[in-house]
C-alpha positions as CSV (number, residue, x, y, z in Angstrom):
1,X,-55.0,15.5,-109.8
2,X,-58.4,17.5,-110.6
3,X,-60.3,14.2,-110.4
4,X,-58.5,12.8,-107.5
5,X,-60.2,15.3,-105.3
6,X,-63.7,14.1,-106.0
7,X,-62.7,10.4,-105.9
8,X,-63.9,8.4,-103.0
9,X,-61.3,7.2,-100.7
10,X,-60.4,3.2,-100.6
11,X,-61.7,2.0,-97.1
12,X,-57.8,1.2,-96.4
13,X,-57.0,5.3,-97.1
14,X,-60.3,5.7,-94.9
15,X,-58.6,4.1,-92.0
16,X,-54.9,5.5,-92.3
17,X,-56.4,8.8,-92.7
18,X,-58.9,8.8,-89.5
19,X,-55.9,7.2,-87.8
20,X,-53.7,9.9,-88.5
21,X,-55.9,12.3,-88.0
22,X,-57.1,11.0,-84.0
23,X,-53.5,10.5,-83.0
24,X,-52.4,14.1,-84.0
25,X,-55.8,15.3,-82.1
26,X,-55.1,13.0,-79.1
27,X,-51.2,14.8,-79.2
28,X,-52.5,18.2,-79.6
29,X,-55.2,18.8,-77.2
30,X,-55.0,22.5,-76.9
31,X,-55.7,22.9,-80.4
32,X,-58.9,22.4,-79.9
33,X,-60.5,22.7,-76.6
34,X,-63.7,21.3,-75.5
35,X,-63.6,19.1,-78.4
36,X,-63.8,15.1,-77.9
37,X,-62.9,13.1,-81.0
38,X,-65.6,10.7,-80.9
39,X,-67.6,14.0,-82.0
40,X,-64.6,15.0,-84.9
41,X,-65.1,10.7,-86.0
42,X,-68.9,11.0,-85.6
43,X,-69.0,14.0,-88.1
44,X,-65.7,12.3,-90.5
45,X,-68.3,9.2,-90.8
46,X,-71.1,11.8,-92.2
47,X,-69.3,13.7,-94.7
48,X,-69.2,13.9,-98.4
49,X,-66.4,12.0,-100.1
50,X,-65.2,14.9,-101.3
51,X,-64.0,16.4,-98.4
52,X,-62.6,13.2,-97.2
53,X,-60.4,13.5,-100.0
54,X,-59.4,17.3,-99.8
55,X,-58.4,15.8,-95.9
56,X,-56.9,13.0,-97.3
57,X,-55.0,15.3,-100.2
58,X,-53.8,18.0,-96.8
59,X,-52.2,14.8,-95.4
60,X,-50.5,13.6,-98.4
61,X,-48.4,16.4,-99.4
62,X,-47.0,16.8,-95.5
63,X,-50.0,19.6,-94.6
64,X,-50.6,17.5,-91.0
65,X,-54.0,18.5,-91.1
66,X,-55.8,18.7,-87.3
67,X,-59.0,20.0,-86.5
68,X,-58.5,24.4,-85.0
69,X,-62.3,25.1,-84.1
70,X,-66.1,24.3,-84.8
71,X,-68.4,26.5,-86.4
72,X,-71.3,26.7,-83.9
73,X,-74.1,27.3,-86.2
74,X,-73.0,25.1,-88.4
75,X,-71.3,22.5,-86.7
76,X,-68.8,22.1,-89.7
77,X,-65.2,21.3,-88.3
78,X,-62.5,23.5,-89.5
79,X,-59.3,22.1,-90.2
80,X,-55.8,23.8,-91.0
81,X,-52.9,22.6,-91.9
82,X,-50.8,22.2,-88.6
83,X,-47.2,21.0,-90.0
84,X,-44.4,22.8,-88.4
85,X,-42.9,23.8,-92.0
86,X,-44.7,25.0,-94.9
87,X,-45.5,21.4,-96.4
88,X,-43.3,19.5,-98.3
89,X,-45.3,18.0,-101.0
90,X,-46.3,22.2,-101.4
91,X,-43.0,23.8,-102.3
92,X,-41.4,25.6,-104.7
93,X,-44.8,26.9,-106.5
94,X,-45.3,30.2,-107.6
95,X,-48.5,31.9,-106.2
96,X,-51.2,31.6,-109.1
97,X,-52.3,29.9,-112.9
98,X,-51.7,34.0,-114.3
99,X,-48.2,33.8,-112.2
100,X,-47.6,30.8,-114.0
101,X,-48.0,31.5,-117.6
102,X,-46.5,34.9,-116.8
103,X,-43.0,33.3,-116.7
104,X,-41.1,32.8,-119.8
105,X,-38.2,30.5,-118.0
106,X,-38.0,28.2,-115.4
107,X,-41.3,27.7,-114.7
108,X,-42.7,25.4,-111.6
109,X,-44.9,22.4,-111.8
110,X,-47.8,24.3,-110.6
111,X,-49.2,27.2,-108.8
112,X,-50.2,27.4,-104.9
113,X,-54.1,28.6,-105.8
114,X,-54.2,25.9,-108.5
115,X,-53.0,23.2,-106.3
116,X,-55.4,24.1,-103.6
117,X,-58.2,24.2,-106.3
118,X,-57.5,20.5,-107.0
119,X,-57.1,19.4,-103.8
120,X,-60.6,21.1,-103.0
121,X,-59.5,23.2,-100.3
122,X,-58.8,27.0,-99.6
123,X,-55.4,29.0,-98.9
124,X,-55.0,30.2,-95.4
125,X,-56.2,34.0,-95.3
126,X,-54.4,36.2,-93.1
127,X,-56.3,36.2,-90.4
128,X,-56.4,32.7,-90.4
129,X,-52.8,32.2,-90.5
130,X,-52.7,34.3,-87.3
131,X,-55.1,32.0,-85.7
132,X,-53.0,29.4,-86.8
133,X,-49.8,31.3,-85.4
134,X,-51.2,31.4,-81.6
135,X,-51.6,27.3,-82.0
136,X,-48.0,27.0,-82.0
137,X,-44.8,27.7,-83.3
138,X,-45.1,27.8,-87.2
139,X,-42.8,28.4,-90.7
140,X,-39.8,29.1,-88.7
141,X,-37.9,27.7,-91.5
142,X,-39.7,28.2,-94.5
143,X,-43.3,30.5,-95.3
144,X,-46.4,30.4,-96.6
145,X,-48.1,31.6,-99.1
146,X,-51.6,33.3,-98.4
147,X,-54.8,34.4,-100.0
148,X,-54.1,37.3,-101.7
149,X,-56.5,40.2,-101.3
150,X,-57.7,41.4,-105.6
151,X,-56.1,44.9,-105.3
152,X,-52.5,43.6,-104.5
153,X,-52.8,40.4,-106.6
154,X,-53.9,43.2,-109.4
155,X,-50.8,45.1,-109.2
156,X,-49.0,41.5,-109.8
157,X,-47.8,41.1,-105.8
158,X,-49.3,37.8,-103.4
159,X,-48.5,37.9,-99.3
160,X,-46.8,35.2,-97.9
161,X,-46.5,34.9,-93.5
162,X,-43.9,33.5,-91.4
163,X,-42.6,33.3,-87.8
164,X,-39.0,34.9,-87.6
165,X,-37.4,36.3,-84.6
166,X,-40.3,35.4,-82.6
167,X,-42.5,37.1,-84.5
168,X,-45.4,36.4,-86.7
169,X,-44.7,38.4,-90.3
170,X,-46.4,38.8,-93.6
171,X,-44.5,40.2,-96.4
172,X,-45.3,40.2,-100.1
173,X,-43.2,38.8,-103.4
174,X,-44.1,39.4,-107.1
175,X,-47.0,36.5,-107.6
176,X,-44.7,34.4,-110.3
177,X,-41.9,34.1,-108.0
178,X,-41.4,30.6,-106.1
179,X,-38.8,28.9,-103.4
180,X,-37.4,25.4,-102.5
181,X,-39.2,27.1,-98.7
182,X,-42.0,28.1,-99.7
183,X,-45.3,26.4,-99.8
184,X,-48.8,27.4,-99.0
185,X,-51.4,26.0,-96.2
186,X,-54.7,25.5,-96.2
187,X,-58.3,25.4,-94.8
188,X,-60.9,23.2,-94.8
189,X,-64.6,22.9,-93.6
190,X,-66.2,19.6,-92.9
């Protein structure tokens, strides 16, 4: 999967992909005000192949990536994952690679900060997932795992966020624990 990331995408992934992404736009509107998607295509069609392929990898595994805001001074688009549920293609990963080996049975396939790190694109920090939180209605079934500040990743914890009881919460869970609900979503700048 490490190599995936930097591969450029097929001109038939190129066109599911940007057809994905416009109809979500066109259906979600009040994501991301003031925004016209001949601008969000205009700046797709310039960037590096890369980061059509950390989009293209957010689609994939169910992330239902759509555009949240533009950086002014940059005018880099920032995408979040906007599925309603943690995605599926996401789950049942323990937080990090030290997580990982730290588990002696029953291990998952992977860790959430690895996967990310292949896919080229970031966990959701808190603040972010907050952001993400007054978009809509999100992880009412399952959670998320977040970036983990150092000083509660060093005493072995990673936070997690979901919406319960219509509320938006972030807990914590010992980094090498993983569930069949829990995934991680993620960020990404183009």
């Amino acid at each position: 999967m490490a190599t995936s990331a930097k591969k450029k995408l097929s001109p038939s992934e190129l066109d599911e992909l940007s057809e994905k992404l416009e109809a979500r736009f066109e259906k979600n509107k009040d994501r991301h005000k003031g925004l016209e998607w001949e601008r969000v295509a205009a700046r797709l069609l310039e960037a590096a192949p890369e980061k059509l392929r950390s989009l293209y990898e957010m689609e994939r595994t169910g992330g239902e990536p759509d555009v949240v805001s533009r950086d002014e001074k940059t005018g880099d688009l920032v995408f979040y994952d906007c599925a309603a549920e943690s995605p599926k293609g996401r789950r049942s990963l323990c937080y990090d690679r030290e997580a990982l080996e730290s588990r002696k049975k029953f291990k998952p396939e992977n860790s959430a900060v690895e996967m990310a790190k292949e896919m080229g694109v970031e966990l959701l920090t808190e603040e972010q997932y907050k952001q993400l939180q007054q978009l809509g209605k999100f992880d009412t079934k399952t959670s998320s795992w977040l970036e983990t500040p150092a000083g509660i990743r060093k005493l072995g914890g990673a936070i997690f966020g979901d919406r319960r009881f219509g509320r938006v919460f972030i807990y914590h869970n010992g980094a090498e624990s993983y569930y069949a609900a829990r995934g991680f979503r993620t960020s990404l700048k183009v």
